[in-house]
Rosetta silent file (secondary structure, phi, psi, omega in degrees, C-alpha in Angstrom):
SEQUENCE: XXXXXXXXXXXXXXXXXXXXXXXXXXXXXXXXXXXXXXXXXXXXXXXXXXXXXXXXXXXXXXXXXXXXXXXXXXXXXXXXXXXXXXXXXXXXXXXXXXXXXXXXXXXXXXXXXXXXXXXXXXXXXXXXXXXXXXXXXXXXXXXXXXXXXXXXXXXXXXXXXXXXXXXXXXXXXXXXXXXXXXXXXXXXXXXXXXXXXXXXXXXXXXXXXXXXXXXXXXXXXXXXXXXXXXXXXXXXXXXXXXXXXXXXXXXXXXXXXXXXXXXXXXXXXXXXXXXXXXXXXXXXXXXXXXXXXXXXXXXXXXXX
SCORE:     score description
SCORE:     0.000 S_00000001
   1 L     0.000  -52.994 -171.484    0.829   22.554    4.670 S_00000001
   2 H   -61.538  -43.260 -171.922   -0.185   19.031    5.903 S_00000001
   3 H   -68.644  -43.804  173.534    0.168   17.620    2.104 S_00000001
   4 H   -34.104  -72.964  175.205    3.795   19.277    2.555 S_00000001
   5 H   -70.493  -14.591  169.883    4.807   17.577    5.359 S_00000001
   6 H   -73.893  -26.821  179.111    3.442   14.381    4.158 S_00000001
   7 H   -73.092  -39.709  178.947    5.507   14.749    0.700 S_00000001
   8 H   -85.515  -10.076  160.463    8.931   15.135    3.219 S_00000001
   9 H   -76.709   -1.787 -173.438    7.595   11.953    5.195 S_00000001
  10 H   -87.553  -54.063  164.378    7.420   10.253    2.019 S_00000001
  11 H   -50.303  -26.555  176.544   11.302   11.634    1.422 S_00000001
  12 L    82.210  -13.098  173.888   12.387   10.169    4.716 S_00000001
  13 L    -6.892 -144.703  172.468   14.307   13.085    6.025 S_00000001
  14 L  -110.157   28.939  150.220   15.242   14.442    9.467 S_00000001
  15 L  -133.660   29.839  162.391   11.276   14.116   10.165 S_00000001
  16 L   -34.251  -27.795 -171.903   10.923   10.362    9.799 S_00000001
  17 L  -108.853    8.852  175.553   10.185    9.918   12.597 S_00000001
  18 L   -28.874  131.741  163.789    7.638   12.923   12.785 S_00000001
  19 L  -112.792  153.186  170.353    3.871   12.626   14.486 S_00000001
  20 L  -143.375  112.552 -175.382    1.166   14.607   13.452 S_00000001
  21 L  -100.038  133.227 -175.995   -2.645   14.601   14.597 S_00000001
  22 L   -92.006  142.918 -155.855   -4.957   15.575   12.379 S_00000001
  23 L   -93.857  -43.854 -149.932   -7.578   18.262   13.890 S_00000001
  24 L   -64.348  173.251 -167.136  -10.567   18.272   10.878 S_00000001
  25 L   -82.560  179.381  175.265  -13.415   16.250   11.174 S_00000001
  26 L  -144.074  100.450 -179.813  -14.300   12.846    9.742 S_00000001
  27 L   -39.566  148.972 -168.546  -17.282   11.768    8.535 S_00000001
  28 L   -77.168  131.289 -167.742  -19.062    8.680    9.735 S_00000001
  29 L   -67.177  168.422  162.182  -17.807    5.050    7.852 S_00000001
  30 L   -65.178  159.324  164.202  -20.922    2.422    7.088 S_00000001
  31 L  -101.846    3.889  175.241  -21.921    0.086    9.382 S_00000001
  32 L   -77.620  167.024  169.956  -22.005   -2.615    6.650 S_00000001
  33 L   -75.689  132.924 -166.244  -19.113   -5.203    6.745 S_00000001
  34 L   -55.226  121.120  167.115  -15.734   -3.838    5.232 S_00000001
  35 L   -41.654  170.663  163.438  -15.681   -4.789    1.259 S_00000001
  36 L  -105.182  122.324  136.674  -12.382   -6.850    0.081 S_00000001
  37 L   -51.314   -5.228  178.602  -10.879   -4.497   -1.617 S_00000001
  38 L   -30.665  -67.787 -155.912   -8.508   -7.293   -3.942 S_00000001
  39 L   -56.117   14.050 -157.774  -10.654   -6.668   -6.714 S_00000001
  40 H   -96.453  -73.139  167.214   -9.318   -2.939   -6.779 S_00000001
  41 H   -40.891  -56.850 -173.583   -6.051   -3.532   -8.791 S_00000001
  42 H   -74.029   -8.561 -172.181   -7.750   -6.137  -11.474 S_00000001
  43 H  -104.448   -8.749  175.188  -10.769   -4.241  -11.986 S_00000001
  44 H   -60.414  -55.821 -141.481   -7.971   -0.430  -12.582 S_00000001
  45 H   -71.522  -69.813  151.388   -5.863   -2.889  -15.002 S_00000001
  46 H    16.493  -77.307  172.836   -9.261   -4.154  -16.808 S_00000001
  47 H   -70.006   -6.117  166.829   -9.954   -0.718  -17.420 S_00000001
  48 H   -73.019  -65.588  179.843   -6.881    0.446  -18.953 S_00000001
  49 H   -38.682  -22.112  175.566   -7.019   -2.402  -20.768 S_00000001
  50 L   -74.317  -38.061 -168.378  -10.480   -1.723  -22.155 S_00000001
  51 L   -84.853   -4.911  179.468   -9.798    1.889  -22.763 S_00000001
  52 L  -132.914   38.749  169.553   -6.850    1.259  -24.965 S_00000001
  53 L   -98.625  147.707 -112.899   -7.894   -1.567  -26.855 S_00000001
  54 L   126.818  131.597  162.901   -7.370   -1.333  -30.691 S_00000001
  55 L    -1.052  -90.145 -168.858   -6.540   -3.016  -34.109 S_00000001
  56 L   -68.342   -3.939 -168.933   -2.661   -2.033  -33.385 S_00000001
  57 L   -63.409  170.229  173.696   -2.734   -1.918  -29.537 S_00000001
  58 L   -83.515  179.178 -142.999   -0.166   -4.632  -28.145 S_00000001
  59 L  -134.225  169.534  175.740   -1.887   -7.667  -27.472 S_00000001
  60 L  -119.436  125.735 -176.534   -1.569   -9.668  -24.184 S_00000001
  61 L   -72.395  -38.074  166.491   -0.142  -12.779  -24.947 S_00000001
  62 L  -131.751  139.354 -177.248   -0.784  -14.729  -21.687 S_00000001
  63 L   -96.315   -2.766 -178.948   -3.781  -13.419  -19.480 S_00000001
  64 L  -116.157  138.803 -164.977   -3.651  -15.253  -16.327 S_00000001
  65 L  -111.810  134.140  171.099   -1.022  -14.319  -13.601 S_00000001
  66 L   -52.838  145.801  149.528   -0.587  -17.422  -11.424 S_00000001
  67 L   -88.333  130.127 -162.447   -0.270  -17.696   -7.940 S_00000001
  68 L  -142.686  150.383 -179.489    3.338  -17.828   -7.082 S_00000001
  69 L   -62.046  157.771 -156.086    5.698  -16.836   -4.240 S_00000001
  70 L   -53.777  -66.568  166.200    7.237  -12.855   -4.288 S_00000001
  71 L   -58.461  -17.747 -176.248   10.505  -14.108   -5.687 S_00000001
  72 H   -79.429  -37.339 -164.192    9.258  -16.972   -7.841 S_00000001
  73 H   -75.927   -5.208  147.719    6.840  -14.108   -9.667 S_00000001
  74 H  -111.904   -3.713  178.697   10.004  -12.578  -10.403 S_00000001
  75 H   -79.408  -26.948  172.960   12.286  -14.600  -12.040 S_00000001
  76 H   -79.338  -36.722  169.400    9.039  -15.549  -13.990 S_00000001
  77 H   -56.040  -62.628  162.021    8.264  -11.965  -15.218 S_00000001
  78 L   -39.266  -20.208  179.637   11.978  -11.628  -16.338 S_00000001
  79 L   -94.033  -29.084 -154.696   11.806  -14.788  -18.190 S_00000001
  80 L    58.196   20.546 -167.478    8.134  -13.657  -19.882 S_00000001
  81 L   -93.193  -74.649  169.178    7.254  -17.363  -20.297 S_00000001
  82 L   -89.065  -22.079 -168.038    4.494  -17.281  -17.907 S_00000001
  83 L  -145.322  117.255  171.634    3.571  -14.328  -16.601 S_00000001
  84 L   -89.542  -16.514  152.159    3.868  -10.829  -18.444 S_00000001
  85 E   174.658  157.763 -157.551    2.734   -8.418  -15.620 S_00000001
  86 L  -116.646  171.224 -173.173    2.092   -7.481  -12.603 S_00000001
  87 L  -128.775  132.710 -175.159    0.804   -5.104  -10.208 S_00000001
  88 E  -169.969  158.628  177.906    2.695   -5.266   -6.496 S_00000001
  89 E   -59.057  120.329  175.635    4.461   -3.257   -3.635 S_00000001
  90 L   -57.658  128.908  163.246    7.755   -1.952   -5.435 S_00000001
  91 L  -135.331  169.709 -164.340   11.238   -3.315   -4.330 S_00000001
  92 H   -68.998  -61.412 -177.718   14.446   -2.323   -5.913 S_00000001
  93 H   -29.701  -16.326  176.915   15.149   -5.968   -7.850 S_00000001
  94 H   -85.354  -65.363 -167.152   11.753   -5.516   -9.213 S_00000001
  95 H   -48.095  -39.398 -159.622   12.438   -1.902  -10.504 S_00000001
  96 H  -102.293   -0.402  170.503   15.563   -2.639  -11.800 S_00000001
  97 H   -78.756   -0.524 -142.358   14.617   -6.218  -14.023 S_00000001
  98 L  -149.502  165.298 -174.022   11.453   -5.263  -14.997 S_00000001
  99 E   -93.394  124.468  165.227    9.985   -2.450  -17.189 S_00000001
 100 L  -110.881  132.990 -169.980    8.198   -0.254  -14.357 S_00000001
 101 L   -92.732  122.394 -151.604    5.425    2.377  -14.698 S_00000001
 102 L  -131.377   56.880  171.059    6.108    4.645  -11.710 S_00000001
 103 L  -110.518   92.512  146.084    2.235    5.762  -11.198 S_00000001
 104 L    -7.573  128.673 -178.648    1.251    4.874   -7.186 S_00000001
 105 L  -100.666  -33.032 -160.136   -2.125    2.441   -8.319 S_00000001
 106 L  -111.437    6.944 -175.025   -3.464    2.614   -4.836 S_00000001
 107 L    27.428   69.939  156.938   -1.292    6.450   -4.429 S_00000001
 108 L    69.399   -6.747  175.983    0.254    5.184   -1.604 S_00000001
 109 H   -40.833  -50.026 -179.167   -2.666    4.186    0.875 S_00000001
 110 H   -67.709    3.955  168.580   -1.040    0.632    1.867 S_00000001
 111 H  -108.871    8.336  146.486    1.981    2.452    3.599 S_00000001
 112 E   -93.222  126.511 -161.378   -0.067    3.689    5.924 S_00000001
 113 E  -115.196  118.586  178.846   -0.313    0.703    8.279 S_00000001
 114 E   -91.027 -169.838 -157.035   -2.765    0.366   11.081 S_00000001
 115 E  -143.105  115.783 -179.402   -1.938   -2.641   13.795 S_00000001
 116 E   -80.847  140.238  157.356   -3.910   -6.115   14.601 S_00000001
 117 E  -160.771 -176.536 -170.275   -2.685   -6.997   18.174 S_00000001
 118 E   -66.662  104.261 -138.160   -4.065   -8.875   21.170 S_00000001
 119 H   -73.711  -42.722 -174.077   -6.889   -6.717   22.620 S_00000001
 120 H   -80.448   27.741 -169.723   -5.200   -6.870   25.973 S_00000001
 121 H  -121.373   23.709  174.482   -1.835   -5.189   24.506 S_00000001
 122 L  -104.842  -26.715 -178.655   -3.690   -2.010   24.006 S_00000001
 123 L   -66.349  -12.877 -172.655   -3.271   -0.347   27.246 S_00000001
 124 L   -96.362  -22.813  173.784    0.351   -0.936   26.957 S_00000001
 125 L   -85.114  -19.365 -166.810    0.427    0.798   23.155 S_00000001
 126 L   -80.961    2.478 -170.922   -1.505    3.651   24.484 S_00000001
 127 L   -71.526  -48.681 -165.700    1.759    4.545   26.563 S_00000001
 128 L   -67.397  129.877  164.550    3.500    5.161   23.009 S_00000001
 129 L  -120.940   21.352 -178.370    4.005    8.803   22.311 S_00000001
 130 L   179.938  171.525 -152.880    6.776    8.839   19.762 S_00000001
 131 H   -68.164  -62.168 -134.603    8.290    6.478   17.314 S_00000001
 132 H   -81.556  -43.423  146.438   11.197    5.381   19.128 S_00000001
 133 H   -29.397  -49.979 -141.104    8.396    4.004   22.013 S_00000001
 134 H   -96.919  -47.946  175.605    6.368    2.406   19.416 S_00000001
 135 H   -42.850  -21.647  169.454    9.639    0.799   18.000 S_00000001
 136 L   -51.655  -23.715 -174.698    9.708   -1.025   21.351 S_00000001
 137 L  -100.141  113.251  154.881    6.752   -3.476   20.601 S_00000001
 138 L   -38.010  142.986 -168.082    8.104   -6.568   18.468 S_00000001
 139 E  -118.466   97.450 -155.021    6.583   -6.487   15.229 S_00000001
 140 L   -74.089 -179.410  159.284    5.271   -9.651   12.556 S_00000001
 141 L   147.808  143.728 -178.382    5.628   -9.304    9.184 S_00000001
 142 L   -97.864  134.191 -134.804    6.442  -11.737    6.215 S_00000001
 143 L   -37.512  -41.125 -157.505    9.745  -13.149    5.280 S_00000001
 144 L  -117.523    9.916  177.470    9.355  -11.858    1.475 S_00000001
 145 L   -49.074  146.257  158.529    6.976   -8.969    2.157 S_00000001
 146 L   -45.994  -32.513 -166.848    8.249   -5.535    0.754 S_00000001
 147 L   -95.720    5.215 -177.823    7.799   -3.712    3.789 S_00000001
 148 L   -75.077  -89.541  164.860    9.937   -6.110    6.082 S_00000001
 149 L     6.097  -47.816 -177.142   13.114   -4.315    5.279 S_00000001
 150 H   -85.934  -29.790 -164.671   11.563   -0.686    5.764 S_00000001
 151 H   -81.867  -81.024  179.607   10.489   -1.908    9.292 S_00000001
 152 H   -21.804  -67.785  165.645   14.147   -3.592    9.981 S_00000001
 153 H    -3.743  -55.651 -154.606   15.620   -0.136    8.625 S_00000001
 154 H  -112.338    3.484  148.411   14.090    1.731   10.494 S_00000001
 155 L    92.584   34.978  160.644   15.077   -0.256   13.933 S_00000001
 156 L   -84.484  161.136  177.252   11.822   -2.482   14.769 S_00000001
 157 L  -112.278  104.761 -162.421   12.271   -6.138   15.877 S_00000001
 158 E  -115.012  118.439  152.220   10.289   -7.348   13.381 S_00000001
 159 L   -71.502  130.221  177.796    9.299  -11.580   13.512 S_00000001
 160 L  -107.832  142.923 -159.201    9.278  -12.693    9.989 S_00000001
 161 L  -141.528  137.142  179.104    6.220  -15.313    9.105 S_00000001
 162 L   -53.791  -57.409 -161.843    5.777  -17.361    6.226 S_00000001
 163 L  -118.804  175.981  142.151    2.557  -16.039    5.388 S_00000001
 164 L   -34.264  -62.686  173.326   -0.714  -14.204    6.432 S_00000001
 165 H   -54.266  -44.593  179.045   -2.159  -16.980    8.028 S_00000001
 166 H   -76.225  -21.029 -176.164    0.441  -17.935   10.047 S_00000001
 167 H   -71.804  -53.675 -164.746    1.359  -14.502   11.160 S_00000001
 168 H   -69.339  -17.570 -177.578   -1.660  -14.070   12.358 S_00000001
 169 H   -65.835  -77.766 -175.537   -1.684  -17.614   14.058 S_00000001
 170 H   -52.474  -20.445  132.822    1.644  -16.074   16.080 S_00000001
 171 H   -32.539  -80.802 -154.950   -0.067  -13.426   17.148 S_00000001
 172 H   -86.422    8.670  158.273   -2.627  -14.531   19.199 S_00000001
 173 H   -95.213   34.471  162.717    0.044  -17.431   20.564 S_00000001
 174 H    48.467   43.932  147.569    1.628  -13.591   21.465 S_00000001
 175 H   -84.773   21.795  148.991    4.874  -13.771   19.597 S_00000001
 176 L  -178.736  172.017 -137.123    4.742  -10.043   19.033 S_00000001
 177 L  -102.175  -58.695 -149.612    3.048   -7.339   19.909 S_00000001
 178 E  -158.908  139.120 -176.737    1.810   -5.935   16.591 S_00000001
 179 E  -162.963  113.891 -149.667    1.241   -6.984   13.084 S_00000001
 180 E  -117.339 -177.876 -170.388    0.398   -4.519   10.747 S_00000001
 181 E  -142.625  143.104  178.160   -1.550   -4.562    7.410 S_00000001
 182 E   -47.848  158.811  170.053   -2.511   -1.559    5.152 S_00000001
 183 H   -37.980  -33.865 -146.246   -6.014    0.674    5.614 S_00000001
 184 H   -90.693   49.252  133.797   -7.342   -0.970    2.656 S_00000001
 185 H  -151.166   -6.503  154.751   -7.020   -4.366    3.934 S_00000001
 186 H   -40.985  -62.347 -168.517   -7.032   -4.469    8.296 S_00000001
 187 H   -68.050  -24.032 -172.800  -11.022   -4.111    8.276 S_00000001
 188 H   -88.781  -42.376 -153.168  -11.841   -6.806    5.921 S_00000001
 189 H   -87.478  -11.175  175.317   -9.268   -9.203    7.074 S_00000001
 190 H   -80.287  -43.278 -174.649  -10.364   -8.206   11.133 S_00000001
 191 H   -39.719  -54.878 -173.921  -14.046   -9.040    9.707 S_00000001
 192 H   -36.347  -72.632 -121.693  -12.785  -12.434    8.677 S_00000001
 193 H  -109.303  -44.881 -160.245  -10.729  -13.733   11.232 S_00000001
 194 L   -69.314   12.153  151.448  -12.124  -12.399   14.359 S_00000001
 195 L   -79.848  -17.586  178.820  -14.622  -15.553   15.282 S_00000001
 196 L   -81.294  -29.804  179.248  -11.491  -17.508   15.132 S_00000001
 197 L  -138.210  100.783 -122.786   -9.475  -15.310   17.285 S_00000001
 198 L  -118.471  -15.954  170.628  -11.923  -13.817   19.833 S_00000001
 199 L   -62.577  -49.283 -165.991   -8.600  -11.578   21.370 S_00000001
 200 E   -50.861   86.543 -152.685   -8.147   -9.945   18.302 S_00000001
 201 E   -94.523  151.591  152.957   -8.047   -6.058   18.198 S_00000001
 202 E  -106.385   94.426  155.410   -7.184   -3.009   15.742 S_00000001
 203 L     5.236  128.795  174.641   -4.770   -1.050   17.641 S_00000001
 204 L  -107.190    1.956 -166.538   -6.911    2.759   18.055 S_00000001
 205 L  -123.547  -48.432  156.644   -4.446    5.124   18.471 S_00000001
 206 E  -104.611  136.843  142.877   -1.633    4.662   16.014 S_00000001
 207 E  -127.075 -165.737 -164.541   -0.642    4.369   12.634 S_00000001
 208 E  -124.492  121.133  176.535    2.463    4.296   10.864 S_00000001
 209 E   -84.076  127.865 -176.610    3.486    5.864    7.585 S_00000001
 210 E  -149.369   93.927  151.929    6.131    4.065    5.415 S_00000001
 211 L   -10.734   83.964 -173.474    6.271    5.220    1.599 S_00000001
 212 L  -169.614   99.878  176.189    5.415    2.292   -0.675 S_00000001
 213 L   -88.911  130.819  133.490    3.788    2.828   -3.753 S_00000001
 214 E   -43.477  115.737 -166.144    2.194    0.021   -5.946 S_00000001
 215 E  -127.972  139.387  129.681    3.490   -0.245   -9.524 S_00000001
 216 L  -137.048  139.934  169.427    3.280   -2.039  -12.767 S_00000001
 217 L   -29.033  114.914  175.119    5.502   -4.263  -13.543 S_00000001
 218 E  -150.183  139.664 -173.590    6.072   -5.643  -16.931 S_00000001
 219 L   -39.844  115.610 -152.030    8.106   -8.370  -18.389 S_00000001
 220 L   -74.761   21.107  172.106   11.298   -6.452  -20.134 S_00000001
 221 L  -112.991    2.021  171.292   10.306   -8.469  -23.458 S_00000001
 222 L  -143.832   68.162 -170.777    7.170   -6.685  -23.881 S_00000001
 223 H   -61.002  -38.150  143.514    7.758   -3.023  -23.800 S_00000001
 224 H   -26.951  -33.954  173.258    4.583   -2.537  -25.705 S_00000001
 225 H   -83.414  -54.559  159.943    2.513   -4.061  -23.474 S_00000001
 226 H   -83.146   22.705  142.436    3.985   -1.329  -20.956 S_00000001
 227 H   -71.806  -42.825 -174.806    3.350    1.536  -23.167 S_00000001
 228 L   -38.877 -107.469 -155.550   -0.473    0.246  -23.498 S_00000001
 229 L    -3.358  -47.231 -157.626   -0.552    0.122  -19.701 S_00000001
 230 L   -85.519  -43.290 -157.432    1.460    3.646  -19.287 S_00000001
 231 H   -85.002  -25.446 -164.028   -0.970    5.003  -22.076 S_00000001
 232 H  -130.234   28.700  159.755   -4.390    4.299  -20.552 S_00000001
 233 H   -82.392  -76.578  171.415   -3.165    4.962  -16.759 S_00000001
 234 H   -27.155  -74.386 -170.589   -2.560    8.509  -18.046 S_00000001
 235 H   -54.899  -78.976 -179.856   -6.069    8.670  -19.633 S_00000001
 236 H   -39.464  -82.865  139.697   -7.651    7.705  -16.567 S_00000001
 237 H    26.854 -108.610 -168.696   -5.640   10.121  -14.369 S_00000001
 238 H   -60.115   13.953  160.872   -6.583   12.962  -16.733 S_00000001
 239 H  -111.159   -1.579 -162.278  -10.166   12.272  -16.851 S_00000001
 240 L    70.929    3.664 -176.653  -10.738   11.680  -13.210 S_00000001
 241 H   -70.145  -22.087  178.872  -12.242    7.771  -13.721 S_00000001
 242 H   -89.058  -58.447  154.386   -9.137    6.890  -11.997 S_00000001
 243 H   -38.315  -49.412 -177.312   -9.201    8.969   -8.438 S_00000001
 244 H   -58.288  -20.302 -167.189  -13.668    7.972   -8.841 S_00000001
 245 H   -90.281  -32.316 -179.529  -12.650    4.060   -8.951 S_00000001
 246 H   -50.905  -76.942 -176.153   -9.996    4.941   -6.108 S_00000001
 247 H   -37.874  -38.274  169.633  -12.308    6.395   -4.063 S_00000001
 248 H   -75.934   30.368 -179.770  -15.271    3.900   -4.769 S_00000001
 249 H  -126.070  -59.119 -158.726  -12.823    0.912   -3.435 S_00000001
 250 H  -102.101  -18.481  176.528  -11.271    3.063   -0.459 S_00000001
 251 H   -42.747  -94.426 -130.768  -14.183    5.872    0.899 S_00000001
 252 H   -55.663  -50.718 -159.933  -15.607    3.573    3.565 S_00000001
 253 H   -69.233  -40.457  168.884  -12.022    2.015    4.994 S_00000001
 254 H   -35.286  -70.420 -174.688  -10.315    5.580    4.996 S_00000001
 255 H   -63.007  -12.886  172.035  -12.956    6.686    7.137 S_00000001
 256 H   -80.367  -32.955 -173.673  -13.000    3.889    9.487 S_00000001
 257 H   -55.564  -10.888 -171.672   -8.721    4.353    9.927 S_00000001
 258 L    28.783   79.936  177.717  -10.037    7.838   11.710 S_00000001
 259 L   -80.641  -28.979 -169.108   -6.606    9.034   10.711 S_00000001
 260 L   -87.915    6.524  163.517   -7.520   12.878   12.121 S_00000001
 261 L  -136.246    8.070  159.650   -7.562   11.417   15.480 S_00000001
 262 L   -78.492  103.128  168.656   -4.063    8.746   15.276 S_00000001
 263 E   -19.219  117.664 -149.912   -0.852    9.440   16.259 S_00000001
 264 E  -137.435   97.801 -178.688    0.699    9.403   12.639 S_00000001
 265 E   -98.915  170.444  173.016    4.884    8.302   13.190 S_00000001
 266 E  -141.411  124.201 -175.944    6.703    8.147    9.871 S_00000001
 267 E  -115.426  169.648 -177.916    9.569    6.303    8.788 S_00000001
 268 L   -71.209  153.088  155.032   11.948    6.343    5.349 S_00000001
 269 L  -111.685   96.078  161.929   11.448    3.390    2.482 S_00000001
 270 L   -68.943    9.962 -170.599   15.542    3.775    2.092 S_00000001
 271 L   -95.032  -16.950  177.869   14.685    0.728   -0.803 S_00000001
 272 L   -58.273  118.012  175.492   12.586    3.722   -2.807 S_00000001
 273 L   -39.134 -169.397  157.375   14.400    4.508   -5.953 S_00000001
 274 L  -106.662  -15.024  169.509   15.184    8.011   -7.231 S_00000001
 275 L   -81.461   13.682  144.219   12.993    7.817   -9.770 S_00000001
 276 L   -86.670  152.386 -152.983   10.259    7.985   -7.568 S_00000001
 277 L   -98.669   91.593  179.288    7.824   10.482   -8.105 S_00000001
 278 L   -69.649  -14.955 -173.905    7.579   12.222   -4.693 S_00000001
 279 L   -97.055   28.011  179.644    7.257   16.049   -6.550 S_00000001
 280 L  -132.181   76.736  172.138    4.070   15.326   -7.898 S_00000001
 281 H   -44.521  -34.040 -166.304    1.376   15.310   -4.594 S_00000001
 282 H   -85.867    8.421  144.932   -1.655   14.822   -6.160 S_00000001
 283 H   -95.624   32.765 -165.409   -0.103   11.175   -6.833 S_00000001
 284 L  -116.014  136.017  169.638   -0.279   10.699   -3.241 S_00000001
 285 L   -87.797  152.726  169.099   -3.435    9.869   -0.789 S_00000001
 286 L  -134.449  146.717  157.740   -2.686   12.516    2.685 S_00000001
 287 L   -28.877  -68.636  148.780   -4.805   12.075    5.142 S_00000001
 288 L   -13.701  -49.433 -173.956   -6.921   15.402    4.163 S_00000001
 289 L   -73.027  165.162 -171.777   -7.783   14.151    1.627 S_00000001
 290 L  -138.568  152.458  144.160  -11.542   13.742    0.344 S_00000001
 291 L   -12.319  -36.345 -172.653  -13.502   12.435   -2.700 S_00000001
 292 L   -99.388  -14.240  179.154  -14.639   16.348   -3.268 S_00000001
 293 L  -113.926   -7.379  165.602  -10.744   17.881   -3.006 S_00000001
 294 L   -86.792  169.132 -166.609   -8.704   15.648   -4.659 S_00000001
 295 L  -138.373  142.645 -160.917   -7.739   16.350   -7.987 S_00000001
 296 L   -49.976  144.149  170.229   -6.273   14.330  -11.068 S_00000001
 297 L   -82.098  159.803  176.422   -2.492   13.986  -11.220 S_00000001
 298 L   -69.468   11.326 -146.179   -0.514   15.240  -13.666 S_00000001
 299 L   -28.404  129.727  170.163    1.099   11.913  -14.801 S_00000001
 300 L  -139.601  -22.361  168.211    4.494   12.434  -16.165 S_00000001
 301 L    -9.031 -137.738  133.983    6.609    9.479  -14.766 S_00000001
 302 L  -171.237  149.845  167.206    7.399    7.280  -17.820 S_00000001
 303 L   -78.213  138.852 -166.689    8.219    3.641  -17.446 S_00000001
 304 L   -88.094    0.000    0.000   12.034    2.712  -17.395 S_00000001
């Protein structure tokens, strides 16, 4: 039932704006300091890449992806000159230039978004009891981010920021309210930051679901190189090595979001394609879920 209604908040419907509190229990996170998950995408591709190496496999022509701005990294992936692929939050200009494998890497975890604010802005969030309240608090988020759009969309007053850094710098001079960042990266990046910004709280009460699955991306000049990719996703998937490395990245942060005790609003990604695959749950994280009940997906997607 719960995985139900999370597959029609994922559709965006007439319950977008739905809350739901979850009753089951939660086990307790570590007390060590929250890993960086980063390494979670390069060490998945690494292992495709390992597991489908061969004589005849396609070869990767250039191996290092640069750092470059949202938009620069795509006009270079369309060219294939520097960079042959990627792994990033899907928007449609990416989907429709680029050859895309339409497997969730992280199955959807980063659109659930917990919220950095000002520690003394929490009594004023605990007021919100429905979306259209919550929509009330100005919102950061950056200028080429994926999810800035979905937020706009969906009727937030969302401040746009070049960057991380600076976003967070406008916070704490209190040009919004809220500035949110997926589970799997609020606890590391609160670890970081907070001797520098001694205000600096995770919102405890809400988060917010917005549909936005991690893909990859591969330069439409090397459709071999996304078959590899597509071919040894799939093998992990149907061996479980792929759910064990999710879970060994993501256990500890899950469990800190206490999701079974958050107000959980939900809004549409209207930028999601139709080719995403919302009828296949078990390529989704829900809340419910645990290390001992989820179960391998089915992959059938194919890259376009």
């Amino acid at each position: 039932m719960l995985r139900n209604l999370s597959k029609w908040g994922i559709i965006g419907l007439a319950l977008s704006g739905l809350t739901i509190i979850h009753s089951f229990p939660a086990e307790a996170a570590s007390e060590a300091a929250p890993k960086n998950n980063n390494g979670y995408v390069d060490k998945l591709l690494a292992e495709i890449l390992h597991r489908t190496d061969a004589p005849d496999a396609a070869k990767l022509k250039i191996s290092k992806r640069p750092a470059l701005s949202r938009d620069r990294r795509l006009l270079e992936l369309i060219s294939g000159e520097i960079i042959e692929y990627d792994a990033i939050g899907t928007k449609p200009s990416w989907e429709e230039n680029l050859l895309t494998i339409r497997i969730p890497l992280r199955k959807g975890l980063q659109g659930y978004r917990l919220f950095f604010i000002n520690e003394s802005s929490q009594a004023e969030l605990d007021e919100a009891e429905t979306l259209e309240d919550f929509k009330k608090f100005s919102t950061g988020s950056g200028a080429q981010w994926s999810t800035t759009p979905q937020l706009q969309a969906a009727g937030f007053n969302v401040v746009e920021g070049d960057n991380k850094a600076g976003l967070m710098k406008m916070l704490a001079a209190d040009r919004f309210k809220t500035f949110g960042r997926g589970i799997d990266e609020i606890y590391h990046e609160y670890h970081n930051a907070k001797a520098d910004y001694p205000d600096l709280a995770i919102e405890n009460s809400i988060a917010l679901y917005i549909p936005h699955p991690t893909y990859i991306f591969v330069t439409p000049k090397r459709p071999d190189l996304a078959a590899r990719f597509e071919t040894g996703l799939k093998a992990m998937i149907a061996d479980g090595s792929f759910d064990t490395l999710f879970w060994e990245f993501f256990e500890d942060d899950i469990q800190r979001a206490n999701l079974h005790q958050r107000k959980i609003f939900r809004i549409a990604n209207p930028e999601l394609s139709a080719a995403t695959p919302f009828e296949n749950d078990s390529m989704w994280f829900a809340p419910e879920d645990t290390p001992e009940n989820s179960t391998p997906a089915a992959a059938e997607p194919q890259s376009n």
